[in-house]
N, C-alpha and C positions, 0 to 999 in steps of 0.2 A: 264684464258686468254691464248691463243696459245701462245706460244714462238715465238720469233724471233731469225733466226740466219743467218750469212753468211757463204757463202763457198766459199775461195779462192784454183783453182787450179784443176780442173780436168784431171788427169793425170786416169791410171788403176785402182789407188786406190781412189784417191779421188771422181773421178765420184759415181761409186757405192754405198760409203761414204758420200756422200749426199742425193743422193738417199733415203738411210734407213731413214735419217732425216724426208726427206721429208715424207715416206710412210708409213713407220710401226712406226716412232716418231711423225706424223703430226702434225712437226714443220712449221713455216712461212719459206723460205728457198730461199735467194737470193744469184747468184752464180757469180762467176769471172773468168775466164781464159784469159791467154794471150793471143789466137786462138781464136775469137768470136766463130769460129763455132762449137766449141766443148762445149762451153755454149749454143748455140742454138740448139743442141742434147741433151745437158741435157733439157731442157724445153719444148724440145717436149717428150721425156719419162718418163718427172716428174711433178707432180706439183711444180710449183715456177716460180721465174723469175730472171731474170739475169741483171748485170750492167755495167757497160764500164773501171768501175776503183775499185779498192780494198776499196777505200773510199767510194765510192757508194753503195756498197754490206753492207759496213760493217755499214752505219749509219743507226742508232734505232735499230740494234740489239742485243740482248741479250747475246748472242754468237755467236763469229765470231770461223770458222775455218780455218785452212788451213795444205794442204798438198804438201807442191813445194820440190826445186830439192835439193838444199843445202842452207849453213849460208847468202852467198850473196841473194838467191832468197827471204830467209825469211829476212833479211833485208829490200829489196826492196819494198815487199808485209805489212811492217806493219811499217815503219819509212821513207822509200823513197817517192818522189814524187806520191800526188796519194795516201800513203799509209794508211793501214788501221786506224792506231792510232789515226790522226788527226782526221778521222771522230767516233771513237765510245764515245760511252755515258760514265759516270761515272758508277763504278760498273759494266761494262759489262767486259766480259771476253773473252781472246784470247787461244786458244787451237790449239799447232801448234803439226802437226802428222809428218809434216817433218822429217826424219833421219837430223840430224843437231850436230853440237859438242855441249857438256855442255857450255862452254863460249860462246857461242851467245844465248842459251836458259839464262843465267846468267843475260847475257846483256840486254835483252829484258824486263827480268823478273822486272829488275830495274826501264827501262825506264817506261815499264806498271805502276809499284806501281806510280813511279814521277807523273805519268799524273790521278789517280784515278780510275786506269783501273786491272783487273788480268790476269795473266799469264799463262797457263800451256805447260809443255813442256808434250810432249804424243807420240811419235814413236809407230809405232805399227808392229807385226810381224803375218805372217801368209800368206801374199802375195795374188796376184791378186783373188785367189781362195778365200781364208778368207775376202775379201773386199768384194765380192758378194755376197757370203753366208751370212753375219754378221756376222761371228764368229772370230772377229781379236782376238787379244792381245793385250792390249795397256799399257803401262809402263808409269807413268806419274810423275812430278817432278812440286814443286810449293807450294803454302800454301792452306790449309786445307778448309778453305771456299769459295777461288776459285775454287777448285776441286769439292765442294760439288754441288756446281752451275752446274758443265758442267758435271760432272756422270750420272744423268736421262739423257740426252742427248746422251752422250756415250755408251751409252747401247745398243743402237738401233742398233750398228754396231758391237758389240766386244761379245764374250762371258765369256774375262776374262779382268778385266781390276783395277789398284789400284794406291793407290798413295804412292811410295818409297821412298819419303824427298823431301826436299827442292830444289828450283829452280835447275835444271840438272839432277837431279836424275834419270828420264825418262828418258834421253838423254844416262847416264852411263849403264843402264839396259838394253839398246838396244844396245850397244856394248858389252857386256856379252853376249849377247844371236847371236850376229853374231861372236864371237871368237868361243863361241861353234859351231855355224854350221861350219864355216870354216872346224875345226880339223873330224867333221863328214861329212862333203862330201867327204873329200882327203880319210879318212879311210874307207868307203863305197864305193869309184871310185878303190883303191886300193882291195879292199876283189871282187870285181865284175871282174875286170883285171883280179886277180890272179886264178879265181875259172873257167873262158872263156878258160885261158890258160892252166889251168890245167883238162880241157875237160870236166867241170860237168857242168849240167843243172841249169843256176846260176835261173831262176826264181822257179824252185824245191828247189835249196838251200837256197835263201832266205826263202818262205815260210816255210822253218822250223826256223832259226836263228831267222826271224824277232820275233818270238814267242820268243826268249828268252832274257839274257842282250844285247845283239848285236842291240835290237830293235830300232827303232828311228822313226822320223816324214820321214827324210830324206829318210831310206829305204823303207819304203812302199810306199811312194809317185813319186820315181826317181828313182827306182831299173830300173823297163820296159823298161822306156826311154834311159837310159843309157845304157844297153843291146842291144839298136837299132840303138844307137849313133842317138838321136833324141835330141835337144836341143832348143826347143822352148816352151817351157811350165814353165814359172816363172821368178822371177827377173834376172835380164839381169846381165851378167860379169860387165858390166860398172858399174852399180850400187852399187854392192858387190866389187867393189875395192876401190869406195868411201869411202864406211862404212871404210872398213877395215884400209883403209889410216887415219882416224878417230881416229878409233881405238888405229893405231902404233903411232899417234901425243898425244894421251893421257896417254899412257902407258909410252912416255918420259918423260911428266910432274911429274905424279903419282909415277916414278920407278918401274914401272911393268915389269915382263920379257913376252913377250908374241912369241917366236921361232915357234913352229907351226904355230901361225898364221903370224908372218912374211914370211916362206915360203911357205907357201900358196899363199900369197897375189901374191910373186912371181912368182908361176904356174900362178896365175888368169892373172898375165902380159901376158907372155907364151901364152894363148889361146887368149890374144886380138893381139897380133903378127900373130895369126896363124888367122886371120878374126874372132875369136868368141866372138868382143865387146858385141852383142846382144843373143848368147847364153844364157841359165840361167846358175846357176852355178853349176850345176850338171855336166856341159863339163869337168871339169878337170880328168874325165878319158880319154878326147880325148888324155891328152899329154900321156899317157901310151900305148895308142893303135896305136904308130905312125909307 
């Protein structure tokens, strides 16, 4: 029997992220966005078809997904007016890819079990490029035969993906992996400044570096660009300050020390001062090349 599932949320990522459902998981696949017309682009490049409210997408399906902006959007989309929870079945499951904090994936996870329903919190990393391709990351947090449920499903878009604990878990993992990038972009915007200024052929000097520990996703993917001061190619400053505000709000709970990534966060302010809200975040060499 085909699967059903919904998709709330067609942004960069989730468009494409349904997508895969629909074509190489030939899932049943009905969609939601707050913008009708970007669900009715989705239906004309996909098979499926679309609904007018989160309830609607999400009744009689198997799995519901969704990918929206923050904790208030994923509230809205699965307990607000409209929202998803009222309409799904017992045993169906909610897999939300939202970057979002561990306490509202906590929150949800509970309200889900209350009503007979499961939860997974899922972030994923890899960006607009990895959503298209299918080859995300996805970090997921939640109980065991929820996850088991929505895995064949999750395949179709990820090429790495697992479950790290209990409700949040996801949510923590993807703050890990954006503290990491942080400290590797400033240290890659800085080694590409310094090597400009210091007159060497920095796309010759990568290609050799990038071959060694110096290597990263970051360098091979954003060296070019950043040499060109070109910044239109991946997640946007605004987004990456989000996370990271995220981040420093969990790190107070927790007593984490996390200083790199505190000033970081603060360059990232820096480039939205300087107009680069929609830059990716490879700009924080703009503040060196001023």
């Amino acid at each position: 029997m085909t699967l059903r599932a919904a998709w709330i949320g067609l942004g960069v990522m989730g468009f494409p992220m349904a997508g895969h459902l629909a074509t190489r998981g030939g899932l049943a696949v009905t969609v939601y966005n707050r913008n009708p017309e970007k669900a009715s682009r989705w239906t004309e490049r996909f098979p499926g078809k679309s609904a007018p409210t989160p309830a609607a997408a999400a009744r009689d399906a198997d799995l519901v997904f969704a990918c929206v902006g923050n904790d208030d959007d994923v509230r809205q989309v699965t307990t607000g007016a409209d929202g998803a929870f009222a309409a799904m079945k017992k045993g169906a499951v909610f897999v939300d890819h939202t970057t979002a904090s561990a306490k509202v994936a906590r929150e949800l996870h509970g309200i889900a079990k209350a009503q007979g329903l499961g939860f997974i919190d899922a972030p994923v990393s890899g960006g607009q490029a990895g959503a298209e391709n299918g080859v995300l990351t996805v970090m997921c947090g939640g109980d065991e035969l929820d996850y088991a449920k929505a895995e064949p499903a999750i395949v179709h878009f990820s090429r790495m993906r697992k479950l790290l604990g209990p409700a949040g878990s996801g949510q923590l993992a993807k703050m890990c992996n954006q503290i990491a990038i942080a400290g590797l972009v400033q240290g890659l915007a800085e080694a590409v400044h310094f090597g400009m200024k210091a007159g060497l052929d920095m796309e010759a000097v990568v290609d050799v570096i990038s071959k060694g520990a110096a290597g990263s996703w970051q360098m091979e993917n954003r060296h070019k660009t950043m040499i060109r001061n070109e910044f239109n190619f991946g997640f946007a400053v605004d987004w990456m300050r989000k996370d990271l505000g995220i981040c420093l709000d969990q790190a107070k709970q927790t007593g984490a020390h996390l200083p790199v990534t505190a000033l970081v966060d603060q360059f990232y302010g820096q480039v939205q001062s300087m107009g680069g809200s929609r830059w990716d975040t490879s700009s924080l060499i703009a503040l060196l090349q001023r």
